[in-house]
N, C-alpha and C positions, 0 to 999 in steps of 0.2 A: 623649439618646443621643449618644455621641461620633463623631465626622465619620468621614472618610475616613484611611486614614494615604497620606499621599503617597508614600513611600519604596516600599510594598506594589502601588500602582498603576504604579508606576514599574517594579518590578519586574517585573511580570505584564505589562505595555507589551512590554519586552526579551524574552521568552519569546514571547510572539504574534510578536512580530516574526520570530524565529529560527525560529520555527513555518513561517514561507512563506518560500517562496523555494529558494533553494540552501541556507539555512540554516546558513551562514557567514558573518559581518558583522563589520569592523573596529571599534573603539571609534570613531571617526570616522565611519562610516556611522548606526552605532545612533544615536551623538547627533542627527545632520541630521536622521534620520528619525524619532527624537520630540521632535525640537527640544528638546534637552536640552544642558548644560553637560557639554564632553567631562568633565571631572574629576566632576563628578557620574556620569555612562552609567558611567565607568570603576571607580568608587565600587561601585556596583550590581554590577557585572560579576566583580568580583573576592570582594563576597559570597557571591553568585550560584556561583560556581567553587568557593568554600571549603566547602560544602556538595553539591557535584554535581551543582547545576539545568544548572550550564553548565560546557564545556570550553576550551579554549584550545588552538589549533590550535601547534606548537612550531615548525613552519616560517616560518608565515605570522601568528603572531598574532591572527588571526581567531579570533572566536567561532562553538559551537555549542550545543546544545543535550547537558545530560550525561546519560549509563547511569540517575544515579538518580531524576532527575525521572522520564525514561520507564518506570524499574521501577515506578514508583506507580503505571500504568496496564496493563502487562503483567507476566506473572512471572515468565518466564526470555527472552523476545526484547527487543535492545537495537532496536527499531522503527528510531532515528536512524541505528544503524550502516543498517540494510538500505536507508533509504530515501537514505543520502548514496549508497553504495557502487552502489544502482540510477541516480540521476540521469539520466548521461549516457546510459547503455544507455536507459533512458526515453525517452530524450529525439532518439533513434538510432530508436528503434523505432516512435515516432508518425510520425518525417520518413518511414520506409521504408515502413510500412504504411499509412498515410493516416490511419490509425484514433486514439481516443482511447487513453489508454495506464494503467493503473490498478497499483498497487502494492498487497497486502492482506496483513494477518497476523491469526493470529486472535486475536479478543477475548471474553471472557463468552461463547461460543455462538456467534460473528457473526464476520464481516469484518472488520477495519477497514483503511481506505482511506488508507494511509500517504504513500503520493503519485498525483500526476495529474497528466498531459499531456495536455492538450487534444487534440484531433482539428487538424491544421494546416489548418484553410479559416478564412475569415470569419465562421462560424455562431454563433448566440448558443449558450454554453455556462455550463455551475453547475459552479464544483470542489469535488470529492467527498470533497478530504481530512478523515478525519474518520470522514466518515458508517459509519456502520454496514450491512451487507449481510444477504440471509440466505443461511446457508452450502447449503442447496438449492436454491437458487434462480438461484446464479450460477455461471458456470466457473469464478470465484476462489475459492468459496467450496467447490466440490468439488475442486479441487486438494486444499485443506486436509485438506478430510473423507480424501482416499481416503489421506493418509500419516498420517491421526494416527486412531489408536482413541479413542482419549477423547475429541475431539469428536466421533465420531461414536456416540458413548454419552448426547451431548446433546441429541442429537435424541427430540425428544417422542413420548412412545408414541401409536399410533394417527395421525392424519392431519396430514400440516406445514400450513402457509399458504399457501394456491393465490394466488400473484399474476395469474397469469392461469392461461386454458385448459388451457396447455400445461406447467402447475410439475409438477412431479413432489410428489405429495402424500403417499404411502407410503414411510414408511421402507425395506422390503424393495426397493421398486424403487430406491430413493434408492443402497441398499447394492448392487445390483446394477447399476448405474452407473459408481459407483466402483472396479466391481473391471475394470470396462473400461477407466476413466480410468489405473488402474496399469499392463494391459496395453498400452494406446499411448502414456502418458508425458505426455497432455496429457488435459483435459478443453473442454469445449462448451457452451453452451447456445443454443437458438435458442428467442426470445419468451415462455421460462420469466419474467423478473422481468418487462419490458419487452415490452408486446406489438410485435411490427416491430423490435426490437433484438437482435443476434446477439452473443457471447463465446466468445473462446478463450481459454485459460490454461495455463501450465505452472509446473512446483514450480521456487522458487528455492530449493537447498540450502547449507546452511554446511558447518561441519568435522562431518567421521563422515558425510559425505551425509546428515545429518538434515534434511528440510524445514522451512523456518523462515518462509517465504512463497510468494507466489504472482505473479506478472508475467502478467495476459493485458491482450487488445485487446478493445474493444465496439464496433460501431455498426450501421450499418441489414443487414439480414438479406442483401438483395441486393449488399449489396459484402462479407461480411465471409465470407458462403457459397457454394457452387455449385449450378449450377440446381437440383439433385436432396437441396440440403438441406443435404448433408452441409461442415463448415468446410473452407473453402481451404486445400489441401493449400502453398500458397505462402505464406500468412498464419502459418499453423501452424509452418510451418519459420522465419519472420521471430522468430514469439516465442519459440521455441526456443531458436535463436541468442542472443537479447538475453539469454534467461530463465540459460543453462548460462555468460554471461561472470559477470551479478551472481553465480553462484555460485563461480564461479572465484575473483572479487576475494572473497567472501567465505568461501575457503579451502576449496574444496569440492574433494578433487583428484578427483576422481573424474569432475569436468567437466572 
């Protein structure tokens, strides 16, 4: 059986790379950080671009991650644009809320967890970019549901997956959830995925105000809600805020 091709690993290196972080890196950084020959990283880099895995920032030089690699995983969201253009706001809205900060668009039926900001303490944490979510079971994932009919066409006839006690298991109650998440413009959940873990979300919109993702906060139930349950009316406004700039930057005039 023939080995490894080096060039393909090398390849796949520069993509994971570009994958974390700010996901912006000069050919000088890429090389350091896989100890590569810059004229080799550069090599790669410029295949990489002639194809669309990768973009080339015109300002700055830097690289990112291109439209069409990410179209091979979704069909019409460019996930890179939303999660560059979310960053800072991200990154604004864990320092303000205390909380962990989660970015999602949808994927096959599900979440997917396009960036993460840690919770600002010392606590041991897992980054979630990546992982997949269930779209009832989280406020990111009902954001989604309550602006798009087709995923919520996805949902399984008869009973979803009770993560805990508290999931909402019926479709019908699921749909009448959603149409409350439309009238107050954010969604909730409290210890639906995570027993003792609370979420708030709101829709992050592109051009046409069409929802293309979702920006909410998670963490324990007594910081993120008030005594009587219901999410912090201050929290809720925090991710508002952050949620209506990424839609701004990404052309939403309507924010």
């Amino acid at each position: 059986m023939p080995g490894p091709i080096q060039s393909i690993e090398r390849a796949a290196a520069i993509l994971r790379l570009l994958a974390r972080g700010s996901g912006r890196l000069g050919v000088g950084e890429i090389a350091d950080a896989l100890e590569l020959a810059k004229g080799t990283a550069h090599g790669i880099l410029r295949t990489l671009q002639g194809v669309g895995f990768v973009e080339q920032d015109r300002d700055t030089g830097k690289y990112q991650l291109g439209a069409a690699l990410l179209h091979l995983g979704t069909s019409y969201l460019d996930v890179n644009e939303l999660r560059s253009r979310a960053i800072n706001w991200a990154d604004a809205l864990a320092a303000r809320s205390g909380e962990a900060v989660r970015i999602g668009a949808p994927l096959e039926g599900r979440v997917l967890v396009v960036h993460h900001v840690f919770r600002p303490d010392d606590s041991l944490q897992t980054l979630d970019v990546g992982t997949l979510l269930p779209l009832h079971a989280t406020a990111l994932g009902k954001v989604l549901l309550a602006y798009d009919t087709g995923l919520v066409a996805s949902l399984r006839d008869g009973e979803l997956e009770a993560y805990t006690r508290r999931t909402l298991v019926s479709p019908t109650a699921v749909k009448r959830t959603l149409a409350k998440v439309r009238e107050a413009g954010f969604a909730s959940e409290r210890g639906e995925m995570i027993t003792g873990e609370a979420g708030i979300a709101v829709p992050i919109r592109g051009q046409g105000g069409i929802v293309v993702g979702a920006m909410g906060i998670s963490g324990a139930v007594e910081r993120v809600c008030d005594p009587d349950g219901a999410p912090s009316a201050k929290l809720v406004g925090y991710v508002r805020d952050a949620a209506r700039a990424v839609s701004r930057d990404l052309g939403a005039s309507r924010w």
